[in-house]
C-alpha positions in Angstrom: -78.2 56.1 8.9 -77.7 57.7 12.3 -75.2 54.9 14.0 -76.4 55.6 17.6 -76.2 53.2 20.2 -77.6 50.1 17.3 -74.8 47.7 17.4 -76.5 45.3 14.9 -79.6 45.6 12.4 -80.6 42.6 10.9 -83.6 43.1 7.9 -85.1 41.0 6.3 -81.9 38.7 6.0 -82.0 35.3 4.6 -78.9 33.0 4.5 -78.1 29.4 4.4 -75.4 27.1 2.7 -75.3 26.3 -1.1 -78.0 24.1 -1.4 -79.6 24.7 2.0 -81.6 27.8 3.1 -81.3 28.0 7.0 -83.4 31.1 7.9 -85.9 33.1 6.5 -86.8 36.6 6.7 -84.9 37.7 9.5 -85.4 41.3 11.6 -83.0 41.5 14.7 -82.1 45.5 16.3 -78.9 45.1 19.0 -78.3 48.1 20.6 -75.3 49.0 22.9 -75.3 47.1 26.3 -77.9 44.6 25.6 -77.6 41.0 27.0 -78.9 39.0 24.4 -79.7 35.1 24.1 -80.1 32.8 20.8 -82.2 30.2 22.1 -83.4 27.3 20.0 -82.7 23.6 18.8 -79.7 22.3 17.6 -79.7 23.2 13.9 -82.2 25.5 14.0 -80.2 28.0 12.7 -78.7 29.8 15.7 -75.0 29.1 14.8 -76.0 30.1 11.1 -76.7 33.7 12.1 -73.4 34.4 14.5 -71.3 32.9 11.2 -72.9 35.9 8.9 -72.7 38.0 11.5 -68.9 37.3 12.0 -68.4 37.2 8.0 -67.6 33.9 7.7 -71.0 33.0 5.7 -72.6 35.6 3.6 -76.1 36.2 3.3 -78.4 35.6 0.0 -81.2 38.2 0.6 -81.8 41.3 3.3 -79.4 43.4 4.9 -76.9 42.7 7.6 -75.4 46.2 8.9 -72.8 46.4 11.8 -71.8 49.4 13.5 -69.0 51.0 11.8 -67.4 50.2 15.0 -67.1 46.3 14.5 -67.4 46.7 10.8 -63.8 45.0 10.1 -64.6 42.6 13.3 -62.0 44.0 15.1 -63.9 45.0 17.9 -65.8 42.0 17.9 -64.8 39.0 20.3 -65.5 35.1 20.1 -65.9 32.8 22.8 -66.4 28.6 21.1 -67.7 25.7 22.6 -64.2 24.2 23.0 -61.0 24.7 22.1 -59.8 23.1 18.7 -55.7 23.6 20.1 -54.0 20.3 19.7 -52.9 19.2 23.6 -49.9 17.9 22.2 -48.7 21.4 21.6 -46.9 22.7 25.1 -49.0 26.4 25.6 -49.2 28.8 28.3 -52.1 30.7 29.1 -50.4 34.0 28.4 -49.6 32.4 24.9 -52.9 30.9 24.5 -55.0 34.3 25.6 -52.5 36.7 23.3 -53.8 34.6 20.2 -57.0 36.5 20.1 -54.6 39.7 19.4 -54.3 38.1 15.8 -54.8 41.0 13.4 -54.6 43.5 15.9 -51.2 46.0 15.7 -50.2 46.9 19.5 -46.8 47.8 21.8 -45.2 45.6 23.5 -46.7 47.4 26.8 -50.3 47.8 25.4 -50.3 44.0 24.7 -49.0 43.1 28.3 -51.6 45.6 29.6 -54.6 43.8 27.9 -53.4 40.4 28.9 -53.0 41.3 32.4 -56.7 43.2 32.4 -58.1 39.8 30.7 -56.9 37.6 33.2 -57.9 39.8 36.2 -61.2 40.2 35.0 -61.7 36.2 34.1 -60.2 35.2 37.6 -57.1 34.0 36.2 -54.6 36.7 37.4 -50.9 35.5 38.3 -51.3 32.3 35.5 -50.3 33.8 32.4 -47.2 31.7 33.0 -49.4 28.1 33.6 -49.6 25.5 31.3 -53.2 25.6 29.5 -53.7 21.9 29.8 -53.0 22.1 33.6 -56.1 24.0 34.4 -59.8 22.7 34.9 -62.0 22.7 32.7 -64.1 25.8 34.4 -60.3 27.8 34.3 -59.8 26.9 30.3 -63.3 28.2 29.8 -62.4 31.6 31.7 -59.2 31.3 29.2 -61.0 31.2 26.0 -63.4 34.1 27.9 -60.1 36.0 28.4 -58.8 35.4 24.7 -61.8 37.1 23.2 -61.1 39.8 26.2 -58.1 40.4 25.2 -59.1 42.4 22.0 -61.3 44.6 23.9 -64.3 43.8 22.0 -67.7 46.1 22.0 -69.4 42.9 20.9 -68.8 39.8 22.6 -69.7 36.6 21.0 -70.2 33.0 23.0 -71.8 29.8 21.3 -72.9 27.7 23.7 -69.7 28.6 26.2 -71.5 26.6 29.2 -71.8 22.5 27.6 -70.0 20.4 29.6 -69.8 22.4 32.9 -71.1 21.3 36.2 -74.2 23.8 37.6 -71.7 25.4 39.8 -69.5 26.2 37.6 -71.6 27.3 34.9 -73.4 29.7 37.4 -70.1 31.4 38.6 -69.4 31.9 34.4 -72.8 33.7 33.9 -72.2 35.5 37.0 -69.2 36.9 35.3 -70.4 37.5 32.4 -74.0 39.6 33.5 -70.7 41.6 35.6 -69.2 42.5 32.6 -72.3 43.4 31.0 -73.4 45.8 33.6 -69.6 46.9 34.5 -68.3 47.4 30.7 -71.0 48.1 29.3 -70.3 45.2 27.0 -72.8 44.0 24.7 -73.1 40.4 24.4 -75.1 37.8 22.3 -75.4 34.2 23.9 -76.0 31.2 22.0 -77.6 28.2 24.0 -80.8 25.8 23.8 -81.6 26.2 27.8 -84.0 28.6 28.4 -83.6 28.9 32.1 -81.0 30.8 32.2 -81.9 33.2 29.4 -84.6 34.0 31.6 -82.3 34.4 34.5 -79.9 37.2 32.6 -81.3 38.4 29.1 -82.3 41.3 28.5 -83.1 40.4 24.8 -84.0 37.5 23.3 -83.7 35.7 19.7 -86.3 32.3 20.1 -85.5 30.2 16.3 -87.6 27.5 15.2 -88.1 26.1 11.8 -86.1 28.8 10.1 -87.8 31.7 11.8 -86.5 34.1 14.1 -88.5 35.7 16.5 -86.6 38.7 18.7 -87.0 41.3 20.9 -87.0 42.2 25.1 -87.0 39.5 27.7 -90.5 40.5 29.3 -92.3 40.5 25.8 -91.2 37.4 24.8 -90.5 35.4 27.7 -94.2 34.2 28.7 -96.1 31.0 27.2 -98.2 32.4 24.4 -95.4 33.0 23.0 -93.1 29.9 23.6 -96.1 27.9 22.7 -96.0 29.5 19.4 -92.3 29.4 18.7 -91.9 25.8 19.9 -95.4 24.4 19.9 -95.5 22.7 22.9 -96.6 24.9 26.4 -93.5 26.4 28.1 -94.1 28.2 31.3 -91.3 30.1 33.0 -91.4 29.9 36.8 -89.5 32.2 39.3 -89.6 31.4 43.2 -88.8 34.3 46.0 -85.4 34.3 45.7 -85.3 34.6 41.7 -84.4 31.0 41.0 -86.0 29.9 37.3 -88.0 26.8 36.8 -89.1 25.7 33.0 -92.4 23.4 33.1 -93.0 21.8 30.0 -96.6 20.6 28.7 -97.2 16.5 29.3 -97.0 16.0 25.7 -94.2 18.1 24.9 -90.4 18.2 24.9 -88.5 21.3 26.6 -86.4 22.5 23.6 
């Protein structure tokens, strides 16, 4: 096929665990500098996708095709919910960022140079030397940011990156990331169940429900025929003058 600017191209693609089918007949086209959310209910299947998409689960039927770009997942970064690094284990933030070079053969000067553009670009410049533990919980966030960063990835990867921050917080990590999306022209793919602020920064959306997927622009999919369908309850997306989102929920429904 022609590669293009099509990052991912999901067809058709059905994948689960051994005895458990997750998803269904899934179509999904990523192209190149797309901000994409993957909004839905816990276990609905949105962590399902971004572990076949990584490799780490393989699909039973369809197709999965990555850019022969982030093929070997090199170019490919990750951003967790937490980090699993036991905080008995004395770490600095240059060591903990420089762990997302696993796998990846530099110099000695092209390695400082990433970790010192990482940093910069997170906010955390001048505390590669800092203990990890030390910082708040919004500066260990902006680490793990910076340690999928660090490879220089043309696909950036974040499951539900915002749990556990306060608003302000949370806010000035979007903020950073829609930066990067418009500055680096870096594509990402957002995993969250909070629909306000997909509708604040996607430009793409994936809406899963019940083992279906449901993707494509903001604009087409962002309205309450549509929500209503996907969630079955009525959804509507409110914006005031200065662009702040509002999600109403139906009486007798639940926001998802």
């Amino acid at each position: 096929m022609e590669y293009g600017d099509v990052v991912l191209k999901v067809t058709g693609l059905t994948v689960g665990y051994t005895r458990r089918t997750v998803l269904e007949h899934v179509t999904v086209e990523c192209r190149k500098g797309e901000f994409w959310f993957f909004i839905g209910p816990n276990g609905s299947g949105k962590t399902t996708l971004i572990r076949a998409i990584l490799g780490i689960l393989r699909h039973q039927t369809g197709q999965l095709w990555l850019h022969p770009d982030l093929a070997r997942r090199e170019g490919i970064g990750f951003v967790p919910q937490r980090c699993d690094l036991n905080p008995a284990l004395p770490t600095t933030v240059r060591e903990f960022v420089t762990l997302g070079l696993v796998g990846i053969r530099l110099t000695t000067n092209e390695e400082a140079e990433r970790l010192e553009w990482a940093l910069a670009t997170v906010g955390l410049a001048g505390m590669a030397g800092r203990d990890y533990w030390s910082l708040s919980g919004g500066q260990r966030q902006r680490a793990l940011l910076a340690r999928a960063l660090v490879r220089r990835p043309d696909l950036l990867i974040l499951d539900e990156p915002t749990n556990g921050l306060d608003f302000t917080t949370e806010d000035a990590f979007l903020r950073l990331l829609a930066d990067l999306n418009r500055e680096e022209h870096l594509t990402l793919f957002f995993v969250t169940h909070n629909i306000a602020i997909a509708a604040r920064y996607a430009t793409h959306l994936a809406l899963f429900r019940s083992g279906r997927v449901e993707a494509g622009p903001c604009d087409q999919l962002l309205n309450r025929a549509v929500l209503e369908r996907v969630y079955g309850v009525g959804i509507e997306v409110m914006r005031d003058s200065s662009g702040a989102v509002a999600i109403q929920v139906s009486p007798t429904g639940e926001q998802p």
